[in-house]
C-alpha positions as CSV (number, residue, x, y, z in Angstrom):
1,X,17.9,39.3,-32.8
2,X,20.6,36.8,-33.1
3,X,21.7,36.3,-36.7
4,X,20.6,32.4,-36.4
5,X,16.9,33.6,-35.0
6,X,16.8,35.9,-38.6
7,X,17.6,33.1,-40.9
8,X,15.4,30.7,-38.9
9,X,12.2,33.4,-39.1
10,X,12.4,33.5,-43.1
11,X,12.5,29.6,-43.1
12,X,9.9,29.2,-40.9
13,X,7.5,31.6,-42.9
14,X,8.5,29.4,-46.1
15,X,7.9,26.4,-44.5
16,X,4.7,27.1,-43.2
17,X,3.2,27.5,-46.7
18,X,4.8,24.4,-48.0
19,X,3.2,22.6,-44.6
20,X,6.6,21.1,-43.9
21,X,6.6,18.5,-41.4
22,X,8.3,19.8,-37.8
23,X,10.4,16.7,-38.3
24,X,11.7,17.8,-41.5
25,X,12.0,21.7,-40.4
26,X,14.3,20.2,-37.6
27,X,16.0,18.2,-39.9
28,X,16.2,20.8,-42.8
29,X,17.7,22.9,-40.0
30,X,20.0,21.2,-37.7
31,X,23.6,21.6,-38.9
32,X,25.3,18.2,-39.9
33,X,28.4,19.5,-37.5
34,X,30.2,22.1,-35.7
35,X,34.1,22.4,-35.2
36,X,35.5,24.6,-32.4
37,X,39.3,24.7,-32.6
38,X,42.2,26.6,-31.1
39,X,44.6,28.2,-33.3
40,X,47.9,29.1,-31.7
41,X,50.9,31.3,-33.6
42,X,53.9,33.1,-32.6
43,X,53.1,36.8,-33.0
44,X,56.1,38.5,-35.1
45,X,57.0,40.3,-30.9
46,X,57.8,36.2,-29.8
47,X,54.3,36.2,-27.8
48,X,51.9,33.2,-28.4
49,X,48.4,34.2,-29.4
50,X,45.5,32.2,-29.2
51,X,42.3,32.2,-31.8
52,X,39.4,30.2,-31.5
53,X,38.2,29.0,-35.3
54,X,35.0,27.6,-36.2
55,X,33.6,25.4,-39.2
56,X,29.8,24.6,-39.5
57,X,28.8,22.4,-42.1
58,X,25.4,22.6,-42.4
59,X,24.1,20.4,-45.3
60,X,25.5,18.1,-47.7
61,X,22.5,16.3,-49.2
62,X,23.0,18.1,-52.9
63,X,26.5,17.9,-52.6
64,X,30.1,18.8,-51.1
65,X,29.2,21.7,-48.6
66,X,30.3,25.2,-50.0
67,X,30.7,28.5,-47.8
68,X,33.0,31.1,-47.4
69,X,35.9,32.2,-44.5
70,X,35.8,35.1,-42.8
71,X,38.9,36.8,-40.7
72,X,36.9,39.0,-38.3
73,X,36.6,40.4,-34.7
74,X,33.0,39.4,-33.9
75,X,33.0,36.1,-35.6
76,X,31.1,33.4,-33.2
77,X,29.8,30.4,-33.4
78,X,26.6,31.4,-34.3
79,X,27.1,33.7,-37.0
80,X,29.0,30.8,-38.5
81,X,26.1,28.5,-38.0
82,X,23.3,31.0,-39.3
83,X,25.6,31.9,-42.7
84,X,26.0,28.0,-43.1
85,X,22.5,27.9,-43.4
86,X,22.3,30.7,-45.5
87,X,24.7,29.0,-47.6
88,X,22.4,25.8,-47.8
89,X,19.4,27.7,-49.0
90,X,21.4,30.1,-51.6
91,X,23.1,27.2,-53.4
92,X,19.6,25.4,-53.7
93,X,18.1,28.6,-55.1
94,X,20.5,28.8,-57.7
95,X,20.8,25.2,-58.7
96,X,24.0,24.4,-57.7
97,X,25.3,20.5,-56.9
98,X,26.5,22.1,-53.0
99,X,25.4,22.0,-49.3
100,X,25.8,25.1,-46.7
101,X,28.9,25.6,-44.9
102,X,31.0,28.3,-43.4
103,X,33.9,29.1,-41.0
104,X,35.5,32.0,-39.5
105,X,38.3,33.0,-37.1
106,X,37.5,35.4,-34.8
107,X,40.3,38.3,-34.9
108,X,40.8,41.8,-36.2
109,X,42.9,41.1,-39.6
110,X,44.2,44.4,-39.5
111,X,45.8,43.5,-36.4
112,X,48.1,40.9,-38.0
113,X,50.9,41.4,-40.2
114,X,51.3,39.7,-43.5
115,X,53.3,37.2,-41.9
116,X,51.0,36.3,-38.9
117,X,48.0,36.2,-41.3
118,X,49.7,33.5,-43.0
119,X,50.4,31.5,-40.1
120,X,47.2,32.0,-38.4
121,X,45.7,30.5,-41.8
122,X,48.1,27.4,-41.9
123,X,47.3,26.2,-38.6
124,X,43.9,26.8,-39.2
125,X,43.8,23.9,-41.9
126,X,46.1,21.9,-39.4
127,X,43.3,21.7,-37.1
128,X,40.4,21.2,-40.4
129,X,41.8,19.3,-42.7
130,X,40.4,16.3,-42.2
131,X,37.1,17.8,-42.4
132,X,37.4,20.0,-45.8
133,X,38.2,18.3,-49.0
134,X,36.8,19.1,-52.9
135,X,34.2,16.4,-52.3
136,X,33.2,17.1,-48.7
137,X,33.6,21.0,-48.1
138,X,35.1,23.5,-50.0
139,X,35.9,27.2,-48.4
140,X,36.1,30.3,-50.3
141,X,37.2,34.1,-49.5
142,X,34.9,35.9,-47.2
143,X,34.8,39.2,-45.0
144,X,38.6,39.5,-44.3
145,X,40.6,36.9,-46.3
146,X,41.3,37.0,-50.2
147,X,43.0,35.3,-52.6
148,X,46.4,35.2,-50.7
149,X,44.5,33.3,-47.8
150,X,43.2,30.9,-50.2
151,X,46.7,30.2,-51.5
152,X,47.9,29.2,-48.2
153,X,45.3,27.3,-47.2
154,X,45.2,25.1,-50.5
155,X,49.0,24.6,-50.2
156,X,49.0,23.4,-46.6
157,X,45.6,21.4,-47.2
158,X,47.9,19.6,-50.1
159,X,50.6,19.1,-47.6
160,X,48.6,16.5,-46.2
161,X,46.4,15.4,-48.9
162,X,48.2,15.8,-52.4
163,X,47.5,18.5,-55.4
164,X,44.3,19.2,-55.9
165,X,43.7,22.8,-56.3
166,X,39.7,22.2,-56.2
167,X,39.8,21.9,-52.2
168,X,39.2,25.7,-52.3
169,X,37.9,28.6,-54.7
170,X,39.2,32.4,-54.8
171,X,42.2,31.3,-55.3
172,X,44.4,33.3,-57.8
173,X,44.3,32.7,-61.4
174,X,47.7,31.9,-61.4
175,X,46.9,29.2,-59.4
176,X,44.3,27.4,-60.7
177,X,41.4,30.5,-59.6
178,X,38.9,31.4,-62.4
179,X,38.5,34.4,-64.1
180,X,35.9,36.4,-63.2
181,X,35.8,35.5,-59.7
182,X,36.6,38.6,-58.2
183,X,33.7,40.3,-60.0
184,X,31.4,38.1,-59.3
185,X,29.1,39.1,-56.6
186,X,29.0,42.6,-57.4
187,X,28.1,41.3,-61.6
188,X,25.6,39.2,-60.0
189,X,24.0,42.5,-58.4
190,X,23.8,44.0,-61.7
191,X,22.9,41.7,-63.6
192,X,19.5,41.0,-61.1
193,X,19.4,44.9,-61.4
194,X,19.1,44.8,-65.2
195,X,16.6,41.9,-65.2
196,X,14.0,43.6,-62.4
197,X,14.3,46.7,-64.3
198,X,13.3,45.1,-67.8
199,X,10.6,43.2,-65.8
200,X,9.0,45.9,-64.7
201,X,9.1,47.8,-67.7
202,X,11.1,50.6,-66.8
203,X,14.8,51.8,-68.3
204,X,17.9,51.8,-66.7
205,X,18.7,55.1,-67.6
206,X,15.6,56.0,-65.4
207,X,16.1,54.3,-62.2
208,X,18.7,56.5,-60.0
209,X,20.7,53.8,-57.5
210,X,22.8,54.2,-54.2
211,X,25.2,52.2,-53.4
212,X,26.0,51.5,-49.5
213,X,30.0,50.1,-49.2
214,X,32.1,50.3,-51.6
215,X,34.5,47.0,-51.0
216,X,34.6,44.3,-53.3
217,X,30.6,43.3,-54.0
218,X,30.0,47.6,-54.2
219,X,32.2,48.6,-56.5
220,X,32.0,45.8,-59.2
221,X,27.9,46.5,-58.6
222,X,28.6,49.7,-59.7
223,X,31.1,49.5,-62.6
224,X,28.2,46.8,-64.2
225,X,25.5,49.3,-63.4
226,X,27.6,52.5,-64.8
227,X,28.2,50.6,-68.1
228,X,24.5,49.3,-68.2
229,X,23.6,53.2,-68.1
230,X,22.2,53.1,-64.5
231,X,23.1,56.9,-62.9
232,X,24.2,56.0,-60.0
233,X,23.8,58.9,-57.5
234,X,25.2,58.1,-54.4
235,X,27.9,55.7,-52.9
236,X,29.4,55.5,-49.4
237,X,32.3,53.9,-47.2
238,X,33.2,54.3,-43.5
239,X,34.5,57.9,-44.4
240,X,30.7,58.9,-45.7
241,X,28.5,59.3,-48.4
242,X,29.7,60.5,-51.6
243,X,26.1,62.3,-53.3
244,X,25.5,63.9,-56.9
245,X,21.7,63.7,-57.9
246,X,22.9,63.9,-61.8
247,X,24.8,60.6,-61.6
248,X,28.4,60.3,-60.3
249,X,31.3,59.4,-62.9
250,X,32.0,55.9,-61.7
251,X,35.2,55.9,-63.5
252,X,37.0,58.7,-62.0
253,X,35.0,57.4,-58.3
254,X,37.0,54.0,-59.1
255,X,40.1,55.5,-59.8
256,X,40.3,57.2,-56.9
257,X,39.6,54.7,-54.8
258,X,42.5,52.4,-56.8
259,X,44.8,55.3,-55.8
260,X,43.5,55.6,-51.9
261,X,46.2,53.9,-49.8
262,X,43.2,51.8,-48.4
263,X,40.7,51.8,-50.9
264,X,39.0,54.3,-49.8
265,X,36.4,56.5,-50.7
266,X,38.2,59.4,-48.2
267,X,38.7,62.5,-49.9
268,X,36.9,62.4,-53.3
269,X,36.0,65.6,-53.9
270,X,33.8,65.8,-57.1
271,X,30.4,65.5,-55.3
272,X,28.3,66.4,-52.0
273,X,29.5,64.6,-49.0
274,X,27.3,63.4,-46.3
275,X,27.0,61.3,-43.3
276,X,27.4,57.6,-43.9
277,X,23.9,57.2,-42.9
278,X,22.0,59.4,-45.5
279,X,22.5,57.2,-48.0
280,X,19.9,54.8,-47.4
281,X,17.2,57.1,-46.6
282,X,17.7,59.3,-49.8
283,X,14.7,60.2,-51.7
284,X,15.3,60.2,-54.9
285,X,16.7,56.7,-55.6
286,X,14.8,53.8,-57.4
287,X,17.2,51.4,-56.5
288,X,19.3,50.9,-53.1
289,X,21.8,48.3,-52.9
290,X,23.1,47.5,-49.3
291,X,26.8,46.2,-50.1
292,X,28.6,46.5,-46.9
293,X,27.4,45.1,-43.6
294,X,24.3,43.5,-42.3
295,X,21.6,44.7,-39.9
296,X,21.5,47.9,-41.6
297,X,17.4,48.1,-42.2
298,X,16.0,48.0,-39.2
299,X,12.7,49.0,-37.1
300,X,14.0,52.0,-36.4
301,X,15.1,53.6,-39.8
302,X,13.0,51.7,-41.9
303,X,10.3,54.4,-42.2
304,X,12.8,56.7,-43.7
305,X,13.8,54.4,-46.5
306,X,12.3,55.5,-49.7
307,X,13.7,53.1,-52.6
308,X,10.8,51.1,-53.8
309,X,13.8,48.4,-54.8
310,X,16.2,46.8,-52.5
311,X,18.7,44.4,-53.7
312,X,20.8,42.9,-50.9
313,X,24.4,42.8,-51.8
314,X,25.5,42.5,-47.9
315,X,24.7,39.5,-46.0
316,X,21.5,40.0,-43.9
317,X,21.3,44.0,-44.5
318,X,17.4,43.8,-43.6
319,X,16.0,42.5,-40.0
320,X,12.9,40.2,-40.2
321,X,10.7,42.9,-38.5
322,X,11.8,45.3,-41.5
323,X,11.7,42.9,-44.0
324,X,8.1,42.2,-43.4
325,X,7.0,46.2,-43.1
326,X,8.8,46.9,-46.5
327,X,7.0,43.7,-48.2
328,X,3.4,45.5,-46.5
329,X,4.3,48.8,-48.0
330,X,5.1,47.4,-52.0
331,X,8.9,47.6,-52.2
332,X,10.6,44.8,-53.8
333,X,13.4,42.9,-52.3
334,X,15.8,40.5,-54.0
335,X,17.2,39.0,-51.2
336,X,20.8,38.1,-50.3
337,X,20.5,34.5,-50.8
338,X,19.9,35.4,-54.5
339,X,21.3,38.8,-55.2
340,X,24.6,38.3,-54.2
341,X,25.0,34.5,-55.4
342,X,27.4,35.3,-57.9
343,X,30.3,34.8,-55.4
344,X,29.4,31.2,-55.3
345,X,28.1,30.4,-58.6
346,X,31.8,31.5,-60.1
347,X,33.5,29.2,-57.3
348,X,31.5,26.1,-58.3
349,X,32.2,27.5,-62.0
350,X,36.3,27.0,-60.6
351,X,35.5,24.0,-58.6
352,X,34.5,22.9,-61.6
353,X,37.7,23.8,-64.0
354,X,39.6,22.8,-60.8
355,X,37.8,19.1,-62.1
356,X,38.3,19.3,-65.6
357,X,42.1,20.4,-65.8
358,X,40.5,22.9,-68.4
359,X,40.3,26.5,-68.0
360,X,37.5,29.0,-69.2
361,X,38.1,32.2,-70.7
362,X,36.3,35.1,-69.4
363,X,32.9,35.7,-72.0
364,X,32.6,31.9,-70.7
365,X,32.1,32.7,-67.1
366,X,30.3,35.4,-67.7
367,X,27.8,33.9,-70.0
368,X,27.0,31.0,-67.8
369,X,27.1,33.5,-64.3
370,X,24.3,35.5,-66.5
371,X,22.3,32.3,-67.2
372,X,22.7,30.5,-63.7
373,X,21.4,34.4,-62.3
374,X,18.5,34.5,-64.9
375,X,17.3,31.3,-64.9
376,X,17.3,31.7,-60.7
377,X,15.3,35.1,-60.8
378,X,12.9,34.3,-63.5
379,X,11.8,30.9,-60.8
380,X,11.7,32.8,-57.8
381,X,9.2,35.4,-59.3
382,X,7.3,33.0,-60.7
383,X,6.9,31.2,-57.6
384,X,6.2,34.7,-55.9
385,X,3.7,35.6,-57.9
386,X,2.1,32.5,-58.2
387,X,1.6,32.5,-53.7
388,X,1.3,36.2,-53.5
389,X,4.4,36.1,-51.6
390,X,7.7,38.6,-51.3
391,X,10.8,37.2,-53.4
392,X,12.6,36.1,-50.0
393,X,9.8,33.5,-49.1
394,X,9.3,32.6,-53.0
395,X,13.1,31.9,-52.6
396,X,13.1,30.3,-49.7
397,X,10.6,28.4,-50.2
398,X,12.5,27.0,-53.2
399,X,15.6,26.1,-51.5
400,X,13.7,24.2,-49.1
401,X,12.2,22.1,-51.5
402,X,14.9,21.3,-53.4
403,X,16.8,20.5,-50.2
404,X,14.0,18.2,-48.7
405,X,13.3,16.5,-52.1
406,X,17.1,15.6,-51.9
407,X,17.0,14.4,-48.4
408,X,14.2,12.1,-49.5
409,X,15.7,10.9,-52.3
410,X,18.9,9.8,-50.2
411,X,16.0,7.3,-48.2
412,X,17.5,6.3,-44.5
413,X,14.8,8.6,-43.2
């Protein structure tokens, strides 16, 4: 299943019990517009290499499109389009005055030296800068760019358009980026973690959780979970899965990885190791939290996972025929569009600084990233319970509404 037919099954199952219109569902769904482009550099060897870029911006009826870019090998078109979509729907859920975008370049960022990354990003915004803009779409870091990549993109946007550091987020604090940023997604994990737990009456200290990827959104999941007094049990990179059923000492897990030449979890030595793919079928976890790629719950494994809570850090880390058994069988999934909106609640938070000329201290971002979160969960499982429905649809559902009511209150339909 393409990544555009998963995103369009859990809108259809929403819209079906809000008895949307098929003119609306084709409206709701069709992406405002899609930019191809070439993107030619000189490759530090003299040889001209050729990329192809993409920029889908799917929705601006709630406001300036938000999404991120990604740098990666098997970026396409529709990948782009379904995330844009994704991006729609998890900026409705959480309340924020955005649309759904996203963009991408497909190549292998490992491949490219600093130099070539930085040239490959600058004549990326040569061919989309007309299109982005802080009140018509505003990019972020995604799967294979950072903070640096922001940098150079908001400084050769500006070439042609003038300061205004709010054209992009993830930028670094030193340049107009917000505190807190970096932590975001994986705090929003946690702090989703934290409330399901208190909902359902149980304590922290109690419910064991494993952790698949270890990148950015994994590791900040876990250092918020560690200090919350979650044992966390098991974590896992490409290298494996890194297992101690009495709780692994995040700290010393975290410094070693600060110390790997590549961040890596490689040669930790302080627990069990076992193959990557153990981790998600471990029994004695309460709570698994898929951080790393998506596709990783499927038909075929999902019979072996045991966790009676899911909470999708990764984009699209369970496929609809999964998603659907899991729901059948009791276990509770916060889905990505929700769990991992932290990322873009703290860029709208630095969109927003970006506006004032005004900066926020830390405790400030992470107050209002706590309440935007909250305030998001405690609606969707009202809504939930209130159809009988899993948290996906409940959140859908939301996101749809929001985004139609917005639509209609625009008139020219």
């Amino acid at each position: 299943m393409r990544s555009s037919e998963a995103v369009q099954y859990f809108f259809d199952q929403a819209a079906e019990l809000l008895e949307l219109s098929l003119e609306m569902r084709q409206m709701l769904l069709m992406p405002k517009r899609e930019v191809s482009v070439q993107v030619s550099i000189e490759r530090d060897n003299g040889k001209l290499a050729q990329f192809v870029g993409y920029r889908v911006q799917h929705n601006d009826s709630r406001g300036p499109m938000k999404g991120g870019l990604r740098y990666h090998h098997e970026v396409d078109l529709d990948e782009v389009r379904s995330l844009a979509s994704l991006m729609t729907w998890k900026t409705a859920i959480v309340d924020l005055p955005y649309g759904g975008a996203k963009g991408g370049i497909g190549v292998d960022p490992r491949t490219l030296s600093m130099r070539e990354k930085e040239h490959l990003t600058r004549a990326f915004v040569d061919q989309i800068q007309d299109i982005v803009g802080p009140d018509r779409d505003i990019p972020a870091p995604d799967m294979g760019t950072d903070f640096r990549v922001m940098s150079w993109f908001r400084h050769q946007w500006e070439k042609y358009h003038g300061f205004n550091p709010a054209v992009i987020t993830g930028k670094p604090v030193e340049e107009y980026g917000s505190r807190g940023r970096e932590e975001a997604t994986g705090r929003g994990v946690g702090i989703l973690a934290n409330k399901l737990v208190r909902r359902l009456g149980k304590k922290t200290e109690d419910c064991a959780v494993a952790i698949q990827g270890f990148g950015n959104v994994g590791s900040h999941a876990a250092k918020f979970l560690h200090e919350s007094q979650f044992p966390i049990v098991a974590v896992s990179d490409v290298s494996g899965t890194y297992y101690n059923p009495d709780g692994l000492n995040i700290p010393d897990v975290l410094r070693h990885t600060l110390q790997s030449p590549h961040g890596s979890l490689e040669g930790y030595s302080h627990c069990e190791k076992l193959p990557g793919s153990t981790l998600l079928e471990l029994e004695d976890v309460e709570i698994l939290i898929p951080a790393a790629l998506g596709g990783v719950i499927t038909a075929e494994n999902v019979d072996q996972i045991h966790a009676p809570i899911i909470i999708e850090g990764a984009n699209g880390p369970i496929y609809p025929v999964a998603d659907k058994q899991l729901h059948e069988r009791g276990i509770i999934v916060i889905p990505d569009v929700l769990a991992n909106a932290g990322g873009v609640t703290v860029s709208y938070f630095e969109w927003v600084q970006n506006r004032q000329h005004y900066r926020w201290p830390l405790d400030r971002v992470r107050r209002e990233l706590e309440h935007v979160l909250v305030a998001a969960f405690d609606s969707v499982w009202e809504i939930s319970q209130q159809h009988q429905v899993s948290l996906r649809t409940a959140a859908f559902m939301i996101a749809i509404q929001r985004v139609q009511r917005a639509t209609e209150l625009a008139g020219g339909m």
